[in-house]
FIKOLZA-1660 file (N, C-alpha, C; in steps of 0.1 Angstrom, whole numbers, plus 5000, padded with zeros to 4 digits):
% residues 243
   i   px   py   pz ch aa at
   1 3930 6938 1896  A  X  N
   1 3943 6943 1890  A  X CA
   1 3940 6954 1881  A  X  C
   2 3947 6969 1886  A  X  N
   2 3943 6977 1868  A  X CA
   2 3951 6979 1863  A  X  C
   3 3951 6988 1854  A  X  N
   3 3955 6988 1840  A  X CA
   3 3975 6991 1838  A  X  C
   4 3978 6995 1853  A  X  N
   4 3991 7000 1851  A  X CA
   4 3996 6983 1859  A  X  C
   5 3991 6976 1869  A  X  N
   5 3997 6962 1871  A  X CA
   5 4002 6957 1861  A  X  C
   6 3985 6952 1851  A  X  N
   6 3990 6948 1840  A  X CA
   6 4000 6948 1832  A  X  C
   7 4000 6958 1827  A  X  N
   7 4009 6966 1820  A  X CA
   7 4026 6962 1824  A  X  C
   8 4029 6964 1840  A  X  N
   8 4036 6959 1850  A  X CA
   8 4039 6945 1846  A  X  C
   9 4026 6932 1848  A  X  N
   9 4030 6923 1852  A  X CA
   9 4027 6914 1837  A  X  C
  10 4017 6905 1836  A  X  N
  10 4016 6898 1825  A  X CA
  10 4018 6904 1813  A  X  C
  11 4005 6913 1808  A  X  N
  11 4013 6918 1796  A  X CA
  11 4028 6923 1791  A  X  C
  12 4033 6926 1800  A  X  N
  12 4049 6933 1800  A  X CA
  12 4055 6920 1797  A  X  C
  13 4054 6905 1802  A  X  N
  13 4059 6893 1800  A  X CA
  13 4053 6889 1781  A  X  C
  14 4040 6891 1779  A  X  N
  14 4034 6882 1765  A  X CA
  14 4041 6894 1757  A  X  C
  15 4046 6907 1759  A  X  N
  15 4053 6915 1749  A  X CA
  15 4067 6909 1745  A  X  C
  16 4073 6907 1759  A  X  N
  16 4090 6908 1759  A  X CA
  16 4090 6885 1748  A  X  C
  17 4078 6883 1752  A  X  N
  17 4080 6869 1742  A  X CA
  17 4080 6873 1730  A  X  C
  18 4067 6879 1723  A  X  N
  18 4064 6884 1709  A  X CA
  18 4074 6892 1705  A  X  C
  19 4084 6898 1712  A  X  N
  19 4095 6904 1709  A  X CA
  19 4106 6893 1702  A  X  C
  20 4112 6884 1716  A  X  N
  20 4119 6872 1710  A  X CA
  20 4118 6866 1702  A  X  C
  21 4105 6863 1700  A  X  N
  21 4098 6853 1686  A  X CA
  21 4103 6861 1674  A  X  C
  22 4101 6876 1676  A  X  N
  22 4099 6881 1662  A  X CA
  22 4113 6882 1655  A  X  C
  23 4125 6884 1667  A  X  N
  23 4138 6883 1666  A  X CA
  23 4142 6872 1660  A  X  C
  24 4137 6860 1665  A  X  N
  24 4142 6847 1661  A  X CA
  24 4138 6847 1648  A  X  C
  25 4125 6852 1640  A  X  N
  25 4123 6849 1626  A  X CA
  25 4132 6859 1619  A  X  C
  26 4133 6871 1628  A  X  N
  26 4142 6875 1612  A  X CA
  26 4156 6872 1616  A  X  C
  27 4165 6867 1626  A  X  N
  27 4175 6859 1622  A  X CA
  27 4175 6847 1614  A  X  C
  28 4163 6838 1615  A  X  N
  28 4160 6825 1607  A  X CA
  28 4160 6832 1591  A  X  C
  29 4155 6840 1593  A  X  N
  29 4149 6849 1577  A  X CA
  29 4164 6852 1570  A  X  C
  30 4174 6857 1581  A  X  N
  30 4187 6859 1576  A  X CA
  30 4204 6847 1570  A  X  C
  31 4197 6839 1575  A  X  N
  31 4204 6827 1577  A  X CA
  31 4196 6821 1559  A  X  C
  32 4210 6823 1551  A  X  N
  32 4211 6817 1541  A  X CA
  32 4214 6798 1539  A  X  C
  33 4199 6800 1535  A  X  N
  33 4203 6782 1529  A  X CA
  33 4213 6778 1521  A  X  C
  34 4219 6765 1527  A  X  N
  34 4229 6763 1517  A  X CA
  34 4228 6758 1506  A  X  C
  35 4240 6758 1495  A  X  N
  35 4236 6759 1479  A  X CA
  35 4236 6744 1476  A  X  C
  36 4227 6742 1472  A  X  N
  36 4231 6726 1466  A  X CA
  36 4241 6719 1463  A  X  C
  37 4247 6712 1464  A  X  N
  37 4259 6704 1458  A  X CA
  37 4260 6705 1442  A  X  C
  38 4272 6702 1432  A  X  N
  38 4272 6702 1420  A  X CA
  38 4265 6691 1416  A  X  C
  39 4265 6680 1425  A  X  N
  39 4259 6667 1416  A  X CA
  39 4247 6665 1418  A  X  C
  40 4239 6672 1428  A  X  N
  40 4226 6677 1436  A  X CA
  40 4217 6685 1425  A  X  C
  41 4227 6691 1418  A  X  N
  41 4223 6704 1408  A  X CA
  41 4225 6695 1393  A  X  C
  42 4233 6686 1393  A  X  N
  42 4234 6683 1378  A  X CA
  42 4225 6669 1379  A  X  C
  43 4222 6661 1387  A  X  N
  43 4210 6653 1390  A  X CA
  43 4196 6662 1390  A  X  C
  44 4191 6669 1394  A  X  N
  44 4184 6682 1394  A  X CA
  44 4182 6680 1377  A  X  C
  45 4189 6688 1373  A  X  N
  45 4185 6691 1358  A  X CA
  45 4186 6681 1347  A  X  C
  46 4191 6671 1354  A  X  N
  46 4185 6665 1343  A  X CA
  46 4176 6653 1343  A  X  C
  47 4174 6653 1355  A  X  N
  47 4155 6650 1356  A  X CA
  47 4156 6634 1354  A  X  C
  48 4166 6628 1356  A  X  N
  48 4166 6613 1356  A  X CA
  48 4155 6603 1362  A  X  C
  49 4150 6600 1353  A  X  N
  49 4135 6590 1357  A  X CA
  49 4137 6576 1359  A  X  C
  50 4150 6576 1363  A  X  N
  50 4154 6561 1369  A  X CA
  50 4163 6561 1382  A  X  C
  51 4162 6558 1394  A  X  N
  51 4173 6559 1406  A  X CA
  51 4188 6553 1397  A  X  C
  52 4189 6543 1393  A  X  N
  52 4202 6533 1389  A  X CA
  52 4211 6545 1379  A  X  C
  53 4204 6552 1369  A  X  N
  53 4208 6563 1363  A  X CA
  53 4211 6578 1373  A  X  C
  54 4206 6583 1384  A  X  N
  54 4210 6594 1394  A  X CA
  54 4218 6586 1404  A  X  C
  55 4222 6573 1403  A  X  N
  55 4236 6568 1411  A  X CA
  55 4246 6568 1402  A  X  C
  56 4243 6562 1390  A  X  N
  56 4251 6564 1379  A  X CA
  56 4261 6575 1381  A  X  C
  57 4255 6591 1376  A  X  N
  57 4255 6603 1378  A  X CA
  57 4267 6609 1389  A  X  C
  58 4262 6602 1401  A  X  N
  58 4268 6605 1410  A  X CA
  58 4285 6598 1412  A  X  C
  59 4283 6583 1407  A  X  N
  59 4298 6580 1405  A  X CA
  59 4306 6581 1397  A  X  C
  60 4300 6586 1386  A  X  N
  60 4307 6593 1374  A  X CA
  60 4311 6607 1381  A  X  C
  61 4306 6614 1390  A  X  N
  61 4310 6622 1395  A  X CA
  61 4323 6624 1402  A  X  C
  62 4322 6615 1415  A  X  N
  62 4328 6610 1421  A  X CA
  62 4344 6606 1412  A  X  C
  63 4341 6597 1407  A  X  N
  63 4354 6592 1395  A  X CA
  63 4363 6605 1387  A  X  C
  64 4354 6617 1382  A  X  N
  64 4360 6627 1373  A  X CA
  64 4365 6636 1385  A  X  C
  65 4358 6637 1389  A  X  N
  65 4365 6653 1400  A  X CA
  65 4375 6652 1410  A  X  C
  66 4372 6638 1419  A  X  N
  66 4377 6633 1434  A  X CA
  66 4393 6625 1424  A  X  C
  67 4387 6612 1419  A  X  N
  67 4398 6604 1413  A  X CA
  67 4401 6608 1404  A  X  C
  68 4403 6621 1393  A  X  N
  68 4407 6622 1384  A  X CA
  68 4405 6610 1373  A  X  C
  69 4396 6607 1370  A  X  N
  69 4398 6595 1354  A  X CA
  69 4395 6608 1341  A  X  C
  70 4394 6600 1334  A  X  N
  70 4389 6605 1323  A  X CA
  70 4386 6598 1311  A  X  C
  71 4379 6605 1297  A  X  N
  71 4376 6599 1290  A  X CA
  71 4363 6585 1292  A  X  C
  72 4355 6591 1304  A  X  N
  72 4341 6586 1314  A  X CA
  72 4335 6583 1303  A  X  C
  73 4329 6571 1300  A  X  N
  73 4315 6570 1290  A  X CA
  73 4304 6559 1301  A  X  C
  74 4293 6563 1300  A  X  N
  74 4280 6550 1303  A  X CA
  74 4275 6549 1295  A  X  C
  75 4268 6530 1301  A  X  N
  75 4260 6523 1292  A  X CA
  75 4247 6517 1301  A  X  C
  76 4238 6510 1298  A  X  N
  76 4232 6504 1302  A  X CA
  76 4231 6488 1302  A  X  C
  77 4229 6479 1304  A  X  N
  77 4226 6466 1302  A  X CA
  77 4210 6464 1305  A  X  C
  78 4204 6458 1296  A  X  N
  78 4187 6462 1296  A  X CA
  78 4187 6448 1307  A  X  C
  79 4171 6451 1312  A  X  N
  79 4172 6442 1320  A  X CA
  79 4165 6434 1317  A  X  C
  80 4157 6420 1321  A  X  N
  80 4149 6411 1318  A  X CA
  80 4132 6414 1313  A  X  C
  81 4130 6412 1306  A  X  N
  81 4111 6412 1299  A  X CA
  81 4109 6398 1309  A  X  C
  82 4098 6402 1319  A  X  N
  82 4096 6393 1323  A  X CA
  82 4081 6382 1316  A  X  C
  83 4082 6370 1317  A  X  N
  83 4073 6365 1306  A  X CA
  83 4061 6357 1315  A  X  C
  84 4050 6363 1319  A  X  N
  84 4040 6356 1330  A  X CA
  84 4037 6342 1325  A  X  C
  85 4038 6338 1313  A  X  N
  85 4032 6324 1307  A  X CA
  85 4046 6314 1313  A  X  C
  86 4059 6317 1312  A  X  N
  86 4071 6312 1321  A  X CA
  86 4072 6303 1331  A  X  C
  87 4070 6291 1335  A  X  N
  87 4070 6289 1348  A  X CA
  87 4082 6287 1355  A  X  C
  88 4097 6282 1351  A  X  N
  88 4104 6282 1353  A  X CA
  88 4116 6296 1351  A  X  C
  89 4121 6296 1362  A  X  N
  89 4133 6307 1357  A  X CA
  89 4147 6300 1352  A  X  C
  90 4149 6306 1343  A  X  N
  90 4164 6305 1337  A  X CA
  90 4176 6313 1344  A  X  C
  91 4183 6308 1349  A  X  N
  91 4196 6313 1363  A  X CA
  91 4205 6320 1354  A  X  C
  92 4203 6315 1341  A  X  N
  92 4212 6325 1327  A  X CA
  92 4207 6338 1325  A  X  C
  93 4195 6341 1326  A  X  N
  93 4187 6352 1323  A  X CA
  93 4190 6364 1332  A  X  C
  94 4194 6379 1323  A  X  N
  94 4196 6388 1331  A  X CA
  94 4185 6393 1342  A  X  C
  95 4192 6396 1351  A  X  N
  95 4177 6402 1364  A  X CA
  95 4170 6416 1355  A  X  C
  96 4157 6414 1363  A  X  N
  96 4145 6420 1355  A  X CA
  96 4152 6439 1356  A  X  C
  97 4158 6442 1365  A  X  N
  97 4164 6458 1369  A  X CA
  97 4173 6457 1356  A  X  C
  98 4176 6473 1351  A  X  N
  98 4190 6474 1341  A  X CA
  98 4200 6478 1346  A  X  C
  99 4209 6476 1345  A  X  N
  99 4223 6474 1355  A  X CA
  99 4231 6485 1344  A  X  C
 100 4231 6495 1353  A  X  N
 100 4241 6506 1347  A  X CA
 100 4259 6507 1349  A  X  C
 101 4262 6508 1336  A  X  N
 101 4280 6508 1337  A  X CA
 101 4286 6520 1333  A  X  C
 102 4300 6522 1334  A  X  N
 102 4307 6533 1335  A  X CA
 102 4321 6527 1327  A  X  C
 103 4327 6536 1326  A  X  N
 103 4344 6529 1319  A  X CA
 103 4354 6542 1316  A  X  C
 104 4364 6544 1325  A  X  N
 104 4370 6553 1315  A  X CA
 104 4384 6552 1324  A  X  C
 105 4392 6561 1323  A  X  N
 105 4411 6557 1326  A  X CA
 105 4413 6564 1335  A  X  C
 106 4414 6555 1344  A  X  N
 106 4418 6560 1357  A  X CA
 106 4439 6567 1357  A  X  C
 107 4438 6578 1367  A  X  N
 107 4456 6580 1368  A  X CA
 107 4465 6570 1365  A  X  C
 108 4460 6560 1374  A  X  N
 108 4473 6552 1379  A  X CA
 108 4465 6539 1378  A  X  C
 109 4469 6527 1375  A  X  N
 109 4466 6514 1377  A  X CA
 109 4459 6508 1389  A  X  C
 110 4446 6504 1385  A  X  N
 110 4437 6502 1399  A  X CA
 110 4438 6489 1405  A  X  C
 111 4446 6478 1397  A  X  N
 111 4450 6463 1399  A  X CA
 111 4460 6453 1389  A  X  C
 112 4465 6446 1397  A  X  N
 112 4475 6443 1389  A  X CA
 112 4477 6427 1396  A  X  C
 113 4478 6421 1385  A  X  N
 113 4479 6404 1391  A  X CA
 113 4490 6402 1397  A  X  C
 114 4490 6394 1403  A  X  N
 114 4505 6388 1411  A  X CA
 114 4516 6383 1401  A  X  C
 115 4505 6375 1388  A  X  N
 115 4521 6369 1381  A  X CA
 115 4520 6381 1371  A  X  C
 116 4513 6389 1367  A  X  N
 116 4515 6400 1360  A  X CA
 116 4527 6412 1363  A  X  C
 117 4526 6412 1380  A  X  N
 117 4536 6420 1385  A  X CA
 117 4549 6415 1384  A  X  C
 118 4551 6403 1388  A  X  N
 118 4566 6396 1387  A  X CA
 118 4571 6395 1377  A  X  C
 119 4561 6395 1364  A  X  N
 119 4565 6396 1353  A  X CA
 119 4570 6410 1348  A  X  C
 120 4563 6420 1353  A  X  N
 120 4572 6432 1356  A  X CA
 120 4581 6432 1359  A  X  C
 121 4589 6430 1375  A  X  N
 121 4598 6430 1380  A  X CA
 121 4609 6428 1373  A  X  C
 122 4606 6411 1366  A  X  N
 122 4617 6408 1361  A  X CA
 122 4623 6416 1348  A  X  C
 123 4615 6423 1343  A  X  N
 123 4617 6426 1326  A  X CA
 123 4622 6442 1335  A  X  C
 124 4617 6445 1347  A  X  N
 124 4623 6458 1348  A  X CA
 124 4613 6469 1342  A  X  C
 125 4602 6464 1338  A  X  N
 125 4586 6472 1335  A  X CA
 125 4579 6484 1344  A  X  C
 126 4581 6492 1345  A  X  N
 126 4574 6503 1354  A  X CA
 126 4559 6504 1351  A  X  C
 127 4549 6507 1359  A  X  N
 127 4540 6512 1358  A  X CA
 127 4538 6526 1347  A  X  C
 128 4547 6529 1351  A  X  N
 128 4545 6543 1341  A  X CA
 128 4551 6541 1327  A  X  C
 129 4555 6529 1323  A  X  N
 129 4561 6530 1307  A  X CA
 129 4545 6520 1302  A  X  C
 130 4535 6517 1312  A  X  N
 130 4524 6514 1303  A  X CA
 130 4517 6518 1297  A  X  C
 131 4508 6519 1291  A  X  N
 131 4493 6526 1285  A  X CA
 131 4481 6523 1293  A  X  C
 132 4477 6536 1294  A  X  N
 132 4463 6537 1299  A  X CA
 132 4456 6526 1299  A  X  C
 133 4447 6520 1309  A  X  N
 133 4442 6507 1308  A  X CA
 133 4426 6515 1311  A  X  C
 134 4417 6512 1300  A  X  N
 134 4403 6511 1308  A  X CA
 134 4398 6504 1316  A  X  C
 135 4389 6510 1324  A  X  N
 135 4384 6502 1336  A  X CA
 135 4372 6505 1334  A  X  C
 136 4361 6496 1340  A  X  N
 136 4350 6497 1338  A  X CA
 136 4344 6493 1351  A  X  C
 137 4330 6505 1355  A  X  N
 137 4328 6504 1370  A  X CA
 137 4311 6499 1369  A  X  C
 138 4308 6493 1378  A  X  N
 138 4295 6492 1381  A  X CA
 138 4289 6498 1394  A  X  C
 139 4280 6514 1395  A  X  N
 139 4277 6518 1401  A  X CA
 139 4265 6509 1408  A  X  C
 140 4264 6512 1424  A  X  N
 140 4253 6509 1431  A  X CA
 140 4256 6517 1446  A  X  C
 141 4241 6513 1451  A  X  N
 141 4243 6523 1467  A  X CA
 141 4242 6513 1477  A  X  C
 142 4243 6513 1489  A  X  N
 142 4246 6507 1504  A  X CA
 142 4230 6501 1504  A  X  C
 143 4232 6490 1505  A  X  N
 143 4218 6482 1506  A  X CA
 143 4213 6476 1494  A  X  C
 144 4214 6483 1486  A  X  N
 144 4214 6475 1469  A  X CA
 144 4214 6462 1464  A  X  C
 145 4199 6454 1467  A  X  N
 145 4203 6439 1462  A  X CA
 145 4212 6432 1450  A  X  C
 146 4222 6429 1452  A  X  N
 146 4233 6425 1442  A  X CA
 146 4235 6411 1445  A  X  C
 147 4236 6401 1437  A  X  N
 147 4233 6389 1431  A  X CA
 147 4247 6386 1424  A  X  C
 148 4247 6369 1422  A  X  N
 148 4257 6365 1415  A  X CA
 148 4252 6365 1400  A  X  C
 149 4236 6367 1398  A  X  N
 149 4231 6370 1385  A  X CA
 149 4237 6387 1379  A  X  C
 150 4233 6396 1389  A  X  N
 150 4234 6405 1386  A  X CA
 150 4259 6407 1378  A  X  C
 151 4264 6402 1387  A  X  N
 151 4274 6397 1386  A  X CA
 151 4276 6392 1373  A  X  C
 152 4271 6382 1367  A  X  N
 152 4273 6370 1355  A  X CA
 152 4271 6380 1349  A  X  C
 153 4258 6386 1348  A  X  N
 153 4253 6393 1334  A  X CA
 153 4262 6404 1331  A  X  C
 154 4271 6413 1341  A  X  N
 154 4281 6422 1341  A  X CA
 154 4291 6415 1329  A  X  C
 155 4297 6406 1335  A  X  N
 155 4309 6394 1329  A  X CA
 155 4302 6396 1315  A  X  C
 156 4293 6390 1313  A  X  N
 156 4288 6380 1297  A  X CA
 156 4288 6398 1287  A  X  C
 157 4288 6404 1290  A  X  N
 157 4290 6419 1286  A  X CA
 157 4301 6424 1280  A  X  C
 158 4309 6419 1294  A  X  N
 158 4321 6431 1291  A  X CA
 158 4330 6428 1282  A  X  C
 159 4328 6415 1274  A  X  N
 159 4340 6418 1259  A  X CA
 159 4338 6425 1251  A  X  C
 160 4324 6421 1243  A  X  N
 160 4320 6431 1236  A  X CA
 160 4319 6443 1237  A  X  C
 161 4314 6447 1251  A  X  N
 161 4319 6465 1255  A  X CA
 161 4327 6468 1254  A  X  C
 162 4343 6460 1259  A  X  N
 162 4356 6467 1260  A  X CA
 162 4359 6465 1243  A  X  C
 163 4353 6458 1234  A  X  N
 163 4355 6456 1219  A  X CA
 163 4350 6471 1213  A  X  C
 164 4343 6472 1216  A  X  N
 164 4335 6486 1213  A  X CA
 164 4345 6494 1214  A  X  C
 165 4345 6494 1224  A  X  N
 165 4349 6510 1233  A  X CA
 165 4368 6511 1226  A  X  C
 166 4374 6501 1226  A  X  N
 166 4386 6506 1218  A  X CA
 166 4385 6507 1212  A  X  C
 167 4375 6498 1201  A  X  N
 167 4372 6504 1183  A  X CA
 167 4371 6520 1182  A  X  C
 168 4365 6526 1192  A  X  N
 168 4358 6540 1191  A  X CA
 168 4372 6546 1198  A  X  C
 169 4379 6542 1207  A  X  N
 169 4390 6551 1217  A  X CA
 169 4400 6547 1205  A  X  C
 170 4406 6543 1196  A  X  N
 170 4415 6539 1181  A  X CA
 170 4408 6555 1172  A  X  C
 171 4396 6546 1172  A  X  N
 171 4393 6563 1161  A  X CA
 171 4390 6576 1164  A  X  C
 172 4388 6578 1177  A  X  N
 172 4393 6592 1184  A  X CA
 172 4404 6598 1183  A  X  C
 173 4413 6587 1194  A  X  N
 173 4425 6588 1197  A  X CA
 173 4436 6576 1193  A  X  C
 174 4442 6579 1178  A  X  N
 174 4445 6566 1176  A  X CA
 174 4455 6556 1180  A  X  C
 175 4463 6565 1191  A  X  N
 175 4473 6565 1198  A  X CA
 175 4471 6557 1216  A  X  C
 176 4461 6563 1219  A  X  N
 176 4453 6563 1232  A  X CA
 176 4452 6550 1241  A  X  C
 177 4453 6537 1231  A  X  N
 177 4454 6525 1233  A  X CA
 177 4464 6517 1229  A  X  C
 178 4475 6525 1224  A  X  N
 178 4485 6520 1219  A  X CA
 178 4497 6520 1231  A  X  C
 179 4507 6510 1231  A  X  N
 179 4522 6513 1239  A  X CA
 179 4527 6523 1233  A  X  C
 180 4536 6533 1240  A  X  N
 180 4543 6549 1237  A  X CA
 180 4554 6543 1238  A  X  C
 181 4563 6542 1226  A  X  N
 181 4574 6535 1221  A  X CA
 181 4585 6548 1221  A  X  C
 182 4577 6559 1222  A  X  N
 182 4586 6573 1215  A  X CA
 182 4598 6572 1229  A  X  C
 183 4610 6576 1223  A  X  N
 183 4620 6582 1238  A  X CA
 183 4624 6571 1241  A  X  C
 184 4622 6561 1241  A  X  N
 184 4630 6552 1246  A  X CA
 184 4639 6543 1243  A  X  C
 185 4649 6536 1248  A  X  N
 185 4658 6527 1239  A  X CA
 185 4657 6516 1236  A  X  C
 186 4664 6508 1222  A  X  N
 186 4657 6499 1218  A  X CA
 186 4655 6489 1228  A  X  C
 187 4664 6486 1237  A  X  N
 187 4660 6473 1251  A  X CA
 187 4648 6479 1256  A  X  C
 188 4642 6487 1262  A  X  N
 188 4636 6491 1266  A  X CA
 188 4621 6488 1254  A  X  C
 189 4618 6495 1244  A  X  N
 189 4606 6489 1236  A  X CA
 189 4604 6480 1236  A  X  C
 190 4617 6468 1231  A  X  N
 190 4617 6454 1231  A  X CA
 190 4613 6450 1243  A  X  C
 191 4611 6453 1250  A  X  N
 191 4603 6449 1266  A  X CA
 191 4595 6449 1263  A  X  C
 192 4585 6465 1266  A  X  N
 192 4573 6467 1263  A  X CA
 192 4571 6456 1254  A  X  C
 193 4567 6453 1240  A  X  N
 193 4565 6449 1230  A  X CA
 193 4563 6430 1236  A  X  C
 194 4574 6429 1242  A  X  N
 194 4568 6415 1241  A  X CA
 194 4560 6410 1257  A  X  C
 195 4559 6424 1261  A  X  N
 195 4547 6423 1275  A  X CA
 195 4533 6425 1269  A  X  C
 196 4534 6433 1258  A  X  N
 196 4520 6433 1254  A  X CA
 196 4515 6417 1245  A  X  C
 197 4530 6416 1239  A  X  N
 197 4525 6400 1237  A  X CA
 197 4517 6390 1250  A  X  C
 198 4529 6392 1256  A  X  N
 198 4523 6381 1265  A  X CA
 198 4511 6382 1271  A  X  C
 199 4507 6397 1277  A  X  N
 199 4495 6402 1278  A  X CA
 199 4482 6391 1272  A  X  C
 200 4484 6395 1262  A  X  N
 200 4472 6391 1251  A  X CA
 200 4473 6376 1251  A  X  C
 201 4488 6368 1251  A  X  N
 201 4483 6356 1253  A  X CA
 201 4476 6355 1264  A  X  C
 202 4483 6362 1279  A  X  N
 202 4473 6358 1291  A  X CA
 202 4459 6359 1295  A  X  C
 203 4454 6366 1284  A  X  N
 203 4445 6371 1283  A  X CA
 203 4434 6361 1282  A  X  C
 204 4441 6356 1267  A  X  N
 204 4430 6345 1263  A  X CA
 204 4432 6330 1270  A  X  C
 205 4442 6327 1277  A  X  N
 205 4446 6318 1286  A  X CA
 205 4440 6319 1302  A  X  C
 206 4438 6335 1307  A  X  N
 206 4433 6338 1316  A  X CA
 206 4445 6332 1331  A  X  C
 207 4455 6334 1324  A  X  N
 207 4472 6334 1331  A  X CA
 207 4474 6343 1340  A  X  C
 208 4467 6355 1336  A  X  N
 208 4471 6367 1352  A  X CA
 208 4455 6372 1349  A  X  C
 209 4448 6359 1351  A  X  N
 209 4434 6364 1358  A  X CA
 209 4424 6368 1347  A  X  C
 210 4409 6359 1350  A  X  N
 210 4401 6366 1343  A  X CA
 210 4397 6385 1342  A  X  C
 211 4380 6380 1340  A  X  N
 211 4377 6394 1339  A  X CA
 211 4374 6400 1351  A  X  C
 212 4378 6417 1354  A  X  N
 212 4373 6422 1366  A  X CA
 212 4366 6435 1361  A  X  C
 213 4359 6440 1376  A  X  N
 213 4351 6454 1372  A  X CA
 213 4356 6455 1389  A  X  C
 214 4352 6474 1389  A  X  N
 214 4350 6480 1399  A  X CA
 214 4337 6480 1403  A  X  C
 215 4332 6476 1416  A  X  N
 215 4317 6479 1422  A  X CA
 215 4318 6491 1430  A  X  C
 216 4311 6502 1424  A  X  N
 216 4313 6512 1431  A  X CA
 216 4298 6513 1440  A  X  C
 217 4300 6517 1456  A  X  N
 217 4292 6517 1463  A  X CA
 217 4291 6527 1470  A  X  C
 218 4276 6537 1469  A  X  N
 218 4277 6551 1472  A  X CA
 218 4270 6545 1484  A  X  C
 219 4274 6552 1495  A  X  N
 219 4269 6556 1511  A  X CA
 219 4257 6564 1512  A  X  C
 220 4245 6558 1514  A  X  N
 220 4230 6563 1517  A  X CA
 220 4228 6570 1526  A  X  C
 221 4226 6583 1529  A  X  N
 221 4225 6596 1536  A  X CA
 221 4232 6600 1538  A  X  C
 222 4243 6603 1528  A  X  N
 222 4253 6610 1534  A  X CA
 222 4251 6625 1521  A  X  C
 223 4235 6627 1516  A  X  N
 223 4240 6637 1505  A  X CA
 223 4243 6635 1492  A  X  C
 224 4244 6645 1485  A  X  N
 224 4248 6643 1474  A  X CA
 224 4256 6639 1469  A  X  C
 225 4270 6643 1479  A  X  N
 225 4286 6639 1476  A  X CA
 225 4286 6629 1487  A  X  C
 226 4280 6618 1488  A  X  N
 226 4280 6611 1498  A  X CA
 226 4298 6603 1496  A  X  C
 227 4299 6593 1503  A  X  N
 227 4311 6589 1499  A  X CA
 227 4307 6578 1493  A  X  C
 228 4318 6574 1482  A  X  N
 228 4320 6565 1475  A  X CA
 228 4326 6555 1476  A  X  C
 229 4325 6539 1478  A  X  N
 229 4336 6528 1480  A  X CA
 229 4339 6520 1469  A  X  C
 230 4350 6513 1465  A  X  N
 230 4351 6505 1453  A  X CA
 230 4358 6494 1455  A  X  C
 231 4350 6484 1452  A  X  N
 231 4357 6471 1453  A  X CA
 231 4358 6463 1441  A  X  C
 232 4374 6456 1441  A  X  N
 232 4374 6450 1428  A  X CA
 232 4370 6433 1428  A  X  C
 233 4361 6431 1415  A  X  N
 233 4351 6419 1411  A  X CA
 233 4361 6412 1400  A  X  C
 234 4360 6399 1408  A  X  N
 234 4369 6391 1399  A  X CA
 234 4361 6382 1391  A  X  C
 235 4356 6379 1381  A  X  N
 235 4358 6367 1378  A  X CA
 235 4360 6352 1378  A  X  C
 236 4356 6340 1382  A  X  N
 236 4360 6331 1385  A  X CA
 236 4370 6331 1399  A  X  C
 237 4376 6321 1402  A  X  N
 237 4383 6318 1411  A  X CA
 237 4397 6328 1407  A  X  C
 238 4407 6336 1422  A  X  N
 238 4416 6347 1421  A  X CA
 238 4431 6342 1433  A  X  C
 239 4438 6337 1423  A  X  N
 239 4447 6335 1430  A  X CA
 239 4453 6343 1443  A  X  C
 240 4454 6338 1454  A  X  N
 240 4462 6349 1464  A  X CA
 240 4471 6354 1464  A  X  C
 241 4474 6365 1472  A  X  N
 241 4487 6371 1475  A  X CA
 241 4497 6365 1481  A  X  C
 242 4510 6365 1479  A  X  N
 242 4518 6358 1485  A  X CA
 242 4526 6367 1495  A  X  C
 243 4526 6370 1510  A  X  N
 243 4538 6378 1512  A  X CA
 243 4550 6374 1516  A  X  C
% end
């Protein structure tokens, strides 16, 4: 074969590839990577040396931007010192992981008891003549061993934190946790006023239900803004719905 075949046959083929190839890298070369997500970027910087804290992160995210809450604070709940001399475990004892929390005021009302509602009804009580209710969430992801320990220790917490957390939302906002009495007529206050009564007896009676939290559950591969699920944790035994 000489020199003009070649030229003709194979080599004319191993050029017209090295051509294609070179085409495909600088399209590849042109094709801008995409930008990271906001929570991708604010996980990023701040360098979180714990997974339970960059989930945290992310449903605090999720909560502020997607559901509108506000007024977002976290905490931690430390987790167990484990004690090798021990032989027995204590079923009271928080699990050895720290269980990270969230809390802040969602738009609209995320739950409402059955006799709490009818107790509405009757008084003629709107959703909207209430005050902001905090809520307080417990982030985790899809697969996440969760426990009825992990659960108890949440509960044995949350008075003291929601004790806190008004003491501090009173001297922010002194208003903020208070019923808005302003504009309305005197039947009308007098409502409000003795719903918050009753409230607080129900409270300590546990009449329209113990304590609850949000378990917030982020979805594993789906990214940074993966999706978010929330289910509400009741406390003890939860009366049903009637329809």
């Amino acid at each position: 074969m000489d020199a003009k075949e070649l030229e003709n046959g194979p080599l004319s083929r191993i050029r017209s590839e090295q051509a294609k190839i070179s085409m495909m890298a600088h399209s590849q070369e042109a094709i801008k990577q995409p930008n990271a997500s906001a929570i991708t970027e604010h996980i990023t910087e701040k360098g979180y040396d714990s997974p339970h804290l960059a989930t945290s992160a992310q449903v605090q995210h999720n909560l502020e931007h997607q559901h509108l809450w506000t007024s977002i604070m976290g905490y931690v709940i430390p987790g167990r010192v484990d004690d090798s001399n021990t032989l027995s475990k204590d079923s009271r004892q928080p699990p050895k992981e720290p269980i990270p929390l969230l809390s802040g005021y969602p738009p609209h009302r995320v739950y409402t008891h059955p006799d709490e509602q009818l107790y509405m009804l009757e008084n003629g009580i709107r959703e909207d003549d209430l005050a902001p209710e905090r809520i307080f969430v417990v982030p985790t992801t899809q697969g996440q061993p969760w426990t009825l320990r992990h659960m108890a220790t949440v509960f044995d917490q949350l008075s003291e934190l929601k004790q806190k957390v008004e003491e501090q939302d009173r001297s922010v906002h002194p208003t903020s946790v208070q019923p808005g009495a302003e504009g309305l007529d005197p039947e009308k206050a007098e409502k409000l006023a003795q719903y918050y009564d009753k409230k607080e007896q129900a409270r300590l009676t546990e009449e329209w239900g113990a304590q609850r939290f949000l378990l917030a559950m982020v979805n594993k591969g789906m990214g940074g803004d993966g999706t978010v699920a929330y289910y509400v944790v009741h406390e003890g035994e939860v009366k049903p719905r009637q329809n």
